[in-house]
C-alpha positions as CSV (number, residue, x, y, z in Angstrom):
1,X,-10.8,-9.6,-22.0
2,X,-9.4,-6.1,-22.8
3,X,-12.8,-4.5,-22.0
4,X,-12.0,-6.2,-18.7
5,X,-8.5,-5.4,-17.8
6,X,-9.5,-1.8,-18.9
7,X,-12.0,-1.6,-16.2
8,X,-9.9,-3.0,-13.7
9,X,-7.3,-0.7,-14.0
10,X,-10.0,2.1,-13.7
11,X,-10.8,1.1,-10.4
12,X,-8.2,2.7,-7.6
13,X,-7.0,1.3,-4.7
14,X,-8.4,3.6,-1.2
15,X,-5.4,3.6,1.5
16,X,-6.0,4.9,5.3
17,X,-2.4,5.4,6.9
18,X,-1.4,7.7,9.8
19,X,1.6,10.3,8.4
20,X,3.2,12.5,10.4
21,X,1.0,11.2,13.3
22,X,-2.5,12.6,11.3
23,X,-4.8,9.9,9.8
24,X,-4.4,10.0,5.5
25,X,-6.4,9.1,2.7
26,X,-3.8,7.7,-0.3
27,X,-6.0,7.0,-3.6
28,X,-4.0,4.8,-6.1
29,X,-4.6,4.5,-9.8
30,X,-1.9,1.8,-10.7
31,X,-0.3,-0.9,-9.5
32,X,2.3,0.1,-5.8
33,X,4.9,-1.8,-7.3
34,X,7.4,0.1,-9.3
35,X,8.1,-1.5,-12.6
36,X,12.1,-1.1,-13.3
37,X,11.4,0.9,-16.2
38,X,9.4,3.0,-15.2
39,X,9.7,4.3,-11.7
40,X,7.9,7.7,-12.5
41,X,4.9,8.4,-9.9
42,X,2.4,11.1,-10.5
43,X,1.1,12.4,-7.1
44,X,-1.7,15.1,-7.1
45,X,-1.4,17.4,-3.9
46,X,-4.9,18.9,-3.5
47,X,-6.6,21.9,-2.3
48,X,-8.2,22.5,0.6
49,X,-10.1,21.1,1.4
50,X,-8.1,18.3,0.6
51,X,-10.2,15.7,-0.2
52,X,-8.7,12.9,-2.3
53,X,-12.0,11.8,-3.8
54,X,-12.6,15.3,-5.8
55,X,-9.8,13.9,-8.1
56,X,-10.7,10.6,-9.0
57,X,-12.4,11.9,-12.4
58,X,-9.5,13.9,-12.4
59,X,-7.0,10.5,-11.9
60,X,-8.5,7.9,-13.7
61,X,-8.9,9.8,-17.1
62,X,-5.2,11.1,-16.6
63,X,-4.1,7.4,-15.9
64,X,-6.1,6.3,-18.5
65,X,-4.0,8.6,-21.0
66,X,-0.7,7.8,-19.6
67,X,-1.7,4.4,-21.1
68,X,-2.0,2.9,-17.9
69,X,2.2,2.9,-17.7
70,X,2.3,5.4,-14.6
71,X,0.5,5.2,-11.8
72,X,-1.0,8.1,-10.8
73,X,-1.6,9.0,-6.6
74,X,-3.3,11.4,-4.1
75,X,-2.7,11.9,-1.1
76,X,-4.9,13.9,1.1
77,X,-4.3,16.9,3.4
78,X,-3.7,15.2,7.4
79,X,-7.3,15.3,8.7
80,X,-9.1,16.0,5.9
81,X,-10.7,12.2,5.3
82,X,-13.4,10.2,7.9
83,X,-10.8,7.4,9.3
84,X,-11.9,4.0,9.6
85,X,-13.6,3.1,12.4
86,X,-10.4,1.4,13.4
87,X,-8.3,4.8,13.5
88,X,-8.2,7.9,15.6
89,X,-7.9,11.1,13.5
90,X,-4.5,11.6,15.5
91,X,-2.3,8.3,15.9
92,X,-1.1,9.3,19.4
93,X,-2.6,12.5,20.9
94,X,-0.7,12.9,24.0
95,X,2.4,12.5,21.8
96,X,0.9,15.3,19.5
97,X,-0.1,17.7,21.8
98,X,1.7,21.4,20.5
99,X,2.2,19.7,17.2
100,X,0.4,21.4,14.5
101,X,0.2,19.0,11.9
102,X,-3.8,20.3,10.7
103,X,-1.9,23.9,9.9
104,X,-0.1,24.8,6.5
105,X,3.1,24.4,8.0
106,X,2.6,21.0,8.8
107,X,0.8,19.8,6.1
108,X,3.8,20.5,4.3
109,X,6.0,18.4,6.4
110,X,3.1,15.9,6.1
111,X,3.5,15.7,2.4
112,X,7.4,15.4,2.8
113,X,6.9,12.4,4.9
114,X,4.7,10.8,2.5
115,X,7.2,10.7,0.2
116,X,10.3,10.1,2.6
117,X,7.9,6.7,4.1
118,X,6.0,5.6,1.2
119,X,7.9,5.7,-2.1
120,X,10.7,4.7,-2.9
121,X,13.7,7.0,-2.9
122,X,14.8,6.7,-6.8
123,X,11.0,7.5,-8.4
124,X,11.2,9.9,-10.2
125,X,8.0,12.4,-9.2
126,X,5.4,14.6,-11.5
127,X,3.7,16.4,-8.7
128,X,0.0,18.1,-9.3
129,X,-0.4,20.6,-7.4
130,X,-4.1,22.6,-7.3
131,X,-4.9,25.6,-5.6
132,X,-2.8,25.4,-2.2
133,X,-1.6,22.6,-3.5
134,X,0.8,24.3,-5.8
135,X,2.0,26.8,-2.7
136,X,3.0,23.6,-0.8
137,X,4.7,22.0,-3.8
138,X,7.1,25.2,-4.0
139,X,7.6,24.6,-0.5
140,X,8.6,21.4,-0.7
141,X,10.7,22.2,-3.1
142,X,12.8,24.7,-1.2
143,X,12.9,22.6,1.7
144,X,14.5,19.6,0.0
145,X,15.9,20.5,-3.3
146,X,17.2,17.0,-3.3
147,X,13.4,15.5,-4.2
148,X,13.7,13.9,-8.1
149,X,11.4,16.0,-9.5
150,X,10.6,15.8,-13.2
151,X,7.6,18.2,-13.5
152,X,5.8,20.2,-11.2
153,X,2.0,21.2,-12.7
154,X,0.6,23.9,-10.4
155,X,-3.5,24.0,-11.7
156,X,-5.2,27.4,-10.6
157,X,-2.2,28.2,-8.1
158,X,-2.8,30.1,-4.6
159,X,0.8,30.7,-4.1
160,X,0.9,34.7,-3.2
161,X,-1.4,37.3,-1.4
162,X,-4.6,35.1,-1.2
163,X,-5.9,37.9,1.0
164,X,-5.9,40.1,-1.0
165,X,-7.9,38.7,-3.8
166,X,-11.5,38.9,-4.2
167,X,-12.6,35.7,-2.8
168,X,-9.7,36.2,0.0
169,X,-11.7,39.4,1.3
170,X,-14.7,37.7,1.5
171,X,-13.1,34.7,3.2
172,X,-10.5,35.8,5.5
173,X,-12.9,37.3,8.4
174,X,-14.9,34.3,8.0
175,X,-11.8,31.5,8.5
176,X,-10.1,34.0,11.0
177,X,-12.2,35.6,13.1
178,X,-16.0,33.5,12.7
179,X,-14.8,30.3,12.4
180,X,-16.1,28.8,15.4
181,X,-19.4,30.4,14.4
182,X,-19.4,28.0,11.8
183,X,-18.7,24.8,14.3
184,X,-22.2,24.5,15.3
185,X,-23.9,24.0,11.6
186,X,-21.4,21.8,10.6
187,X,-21.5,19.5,13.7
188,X,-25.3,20.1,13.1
189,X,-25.3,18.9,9.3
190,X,-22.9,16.1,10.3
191,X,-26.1,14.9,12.1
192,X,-27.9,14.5,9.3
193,X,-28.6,10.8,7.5
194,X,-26.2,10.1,4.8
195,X,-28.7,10.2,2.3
196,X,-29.7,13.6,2.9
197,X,-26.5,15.2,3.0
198,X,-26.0,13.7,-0.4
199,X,-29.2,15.0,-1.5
200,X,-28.7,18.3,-0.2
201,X,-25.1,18.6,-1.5
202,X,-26.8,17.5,-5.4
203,X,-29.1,20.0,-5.0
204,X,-26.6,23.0,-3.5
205,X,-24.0,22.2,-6.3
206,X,-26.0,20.5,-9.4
207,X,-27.6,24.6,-9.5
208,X,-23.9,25.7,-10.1
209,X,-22.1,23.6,-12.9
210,X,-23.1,20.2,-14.4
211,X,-22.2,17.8,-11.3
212,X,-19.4,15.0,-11.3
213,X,-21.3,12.3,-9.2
214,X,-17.8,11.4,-7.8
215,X,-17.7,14.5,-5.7
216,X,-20.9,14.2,-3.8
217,X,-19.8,11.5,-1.9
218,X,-16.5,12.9,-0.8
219,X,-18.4,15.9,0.0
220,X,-20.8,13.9,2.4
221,X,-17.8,12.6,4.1
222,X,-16.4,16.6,4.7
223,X,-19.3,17.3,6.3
224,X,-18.9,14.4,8.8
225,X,-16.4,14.8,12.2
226,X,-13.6,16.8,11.9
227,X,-12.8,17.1,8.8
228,X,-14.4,20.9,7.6
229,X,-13.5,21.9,10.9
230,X,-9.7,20.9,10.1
231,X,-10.2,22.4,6.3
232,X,-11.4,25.7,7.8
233,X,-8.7,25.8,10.0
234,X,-5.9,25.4,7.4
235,X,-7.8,28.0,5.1
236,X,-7.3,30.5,8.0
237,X,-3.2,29.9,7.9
238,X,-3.5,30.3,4.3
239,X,-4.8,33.7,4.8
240,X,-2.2,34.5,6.8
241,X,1.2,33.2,6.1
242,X,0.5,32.9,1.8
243,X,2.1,36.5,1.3
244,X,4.5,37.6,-1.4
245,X,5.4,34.9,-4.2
246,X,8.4,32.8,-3.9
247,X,10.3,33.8,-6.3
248,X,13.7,32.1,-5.5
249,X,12.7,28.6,-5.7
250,X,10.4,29.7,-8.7
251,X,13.7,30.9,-10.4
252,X,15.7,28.0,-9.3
253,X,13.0,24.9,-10.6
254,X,11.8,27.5,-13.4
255,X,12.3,24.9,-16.0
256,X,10.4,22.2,-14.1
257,X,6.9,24.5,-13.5
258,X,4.2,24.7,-16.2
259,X,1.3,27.1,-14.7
260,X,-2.4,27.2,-15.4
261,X,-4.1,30.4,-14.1
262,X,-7.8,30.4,-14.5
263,X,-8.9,33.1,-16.8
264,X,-11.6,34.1,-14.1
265,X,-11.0,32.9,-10.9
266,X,-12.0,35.1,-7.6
267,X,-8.8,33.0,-5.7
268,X,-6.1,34.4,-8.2
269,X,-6.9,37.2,-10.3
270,X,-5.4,37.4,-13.9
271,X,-3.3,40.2,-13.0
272,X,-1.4,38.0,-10.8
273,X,-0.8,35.6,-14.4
274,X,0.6,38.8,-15.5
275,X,3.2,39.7,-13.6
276,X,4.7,36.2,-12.8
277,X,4.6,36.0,-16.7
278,X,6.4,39.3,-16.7
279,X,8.9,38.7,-14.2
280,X,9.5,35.2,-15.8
281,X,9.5,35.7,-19.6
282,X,11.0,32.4,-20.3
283,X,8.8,30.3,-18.1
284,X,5.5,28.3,-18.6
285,X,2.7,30.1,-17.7
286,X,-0.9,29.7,-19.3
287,X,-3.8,31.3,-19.3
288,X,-7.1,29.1,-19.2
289,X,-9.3,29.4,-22.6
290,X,-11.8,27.0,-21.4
291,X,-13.6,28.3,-19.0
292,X,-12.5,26.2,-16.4
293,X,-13.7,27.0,-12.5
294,X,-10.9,27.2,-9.7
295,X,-13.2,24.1,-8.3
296,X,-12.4,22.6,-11.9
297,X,-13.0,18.6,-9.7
298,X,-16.4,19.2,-10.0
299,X,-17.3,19.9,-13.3
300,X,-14.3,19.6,-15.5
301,X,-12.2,16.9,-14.1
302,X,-12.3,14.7,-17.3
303,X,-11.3,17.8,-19.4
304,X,-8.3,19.3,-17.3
305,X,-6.8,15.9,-17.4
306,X,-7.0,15.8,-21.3
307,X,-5.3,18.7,-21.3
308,X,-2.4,18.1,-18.8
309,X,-1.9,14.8,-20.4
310,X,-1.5,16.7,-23.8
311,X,1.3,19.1,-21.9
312,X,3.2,16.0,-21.3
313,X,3.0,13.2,-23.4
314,X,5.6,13.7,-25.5
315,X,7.9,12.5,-22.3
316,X,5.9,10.4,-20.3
317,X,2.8,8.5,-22.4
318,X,4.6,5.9,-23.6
């Protein structure tokens, strides 16, 4: 009987809701109902591209340490899921039109209106951020300081001159200048039979780290309509508007912000783990000793949430 209730609570719960007027993947590990005691919600804000699906090795070995008494959510970036065949990837277009819910900007008012329509005001939050994620966490913060934050986790954070690094070089002509260069593959691989994009994705990524399976299938489902086009997109406002670090609301929500800087990542170079580290001697910043990728969902899921569960169990595993 336990090996059965354990396997149930492995399995999440897939949501497709329109936010802020964009269609939105929400995947649940644990239960939507609040218990009284412990209204604390864990909610993972992604990367780009901001596939929920990367995380579930990610979610289900974090909710699994938690001892199943949190549960533990995702919400995707707005247009970065395949809706149902009952949705549009816009609930009303005509009402939308000027609205730029796909940019950074409004994915971060996206994110606020999760929260605002879909939890309930007194939860207390432990927000995930990774990559971008952790830029539009500080956002969020700033723009309503009133959130009931407990932690903020910022995994491999893009939050300053993305640019400028070594990976930004290489990608900002591509996602601001060629990126409708790139339309016609995509549309072309979207064409493909499912099974062959899957094949093809094992065979692209299996060559570079020891594949989760879990990704490949999200990965199928980027490649379909709309969504890399929407990814690519965003990735070209990153480029542009994530500039010089924040360091007011940093200062302000210090003690709330533990950051992991991967010891060799091309997105944010150690030196950048120096100086925050420098400029905020009493913070929490560390440097990965694993070996962990910036990608870390497609490798090292399992381990990264051993580790973050480890950060924070003495407040919130039992």
């Amino acid at each position: 009987m336990d090996r059965v209730e354990t396997e149930q609570r492995d399995e999440p719960q897939t949501d497709f809701i329109y936010c802020h007027r964009a269609v939105t993947e929400v995947l649940k590990f644990g239960s939507c109902q609040f218990n009284s005691g412990h209204k604390v919600l864990f909610l993972i804000i992604p990367g780009n591209p901001g596939v929920v699906g990367f995380y579930k090795t990610f979610m289900r070995t974090l909710h699994r340490k938690l001892g199943y008494h949190h549960p533990v959510w995702a919400v995707s970036h707005a247009g970065h899921c395949v809706p149902p065949d009952s949705m549009d990837m816009v609930e009303d277009a005509s009402s939308a039109a000027g609205y730029d819910v796909f940019g950074l900007d409004g994915q971060i008012e996206h994110k606020l209106a999760f929260l605002r329509r879909h939890v309930p005001r007194d939860t207390r939050l432990v927000l995930l951020g990774h990559s971008i994620g952790c830029y539009i966490i500080l956002d969020m913060m700033k723009r309503n300081p009133e959130l009931n934050i407990l932690k903020s986790i910022m995994l491999f954070p893009t939050i300053e001159r993305m640019a400028q690094t070594p990976q930004g070089k290489v990608m900002t002509p591509v996602l601001c200048g060629l990126r409708y260069l790139a339309y016609l593959p995509l549309f072309l691989l979207s064409l493909l039979p499912e099974a062959l994009k899957a094949g093809l994705i094992r065979l692209a990524l299996g060559g570079i780290c020891s594949l989760d399976h879990n990704v490949v299938q999200p990965t199928v489902g980027l490649l379909s309509g709309d969504c890399a086009a929407n990814a690519m997109y965003m990735g070209g406002q990153e480029m542009k508007k994530v500039l010089e670090r924040d360091d007011l609301t940093i200062k302000k929500n210090l003690e709330k912000l533990i950051f992991y800087y991967g010891a060799t990542d091309h997105w944010c170079p150690v030196q950048y783990y120096h100086d925050i580290k420098q400029d905020f001697p009493h913070g929490d910043f560390r440097l990965c000793e694993n070996g962990f990728r910036h990608a870390f969902v497609l490798d090292a899921g399992r381990e990264v949430a051993q580790m973050v569960s480890e950060w924070i169990s003495v407040d919130f595993r039992t």
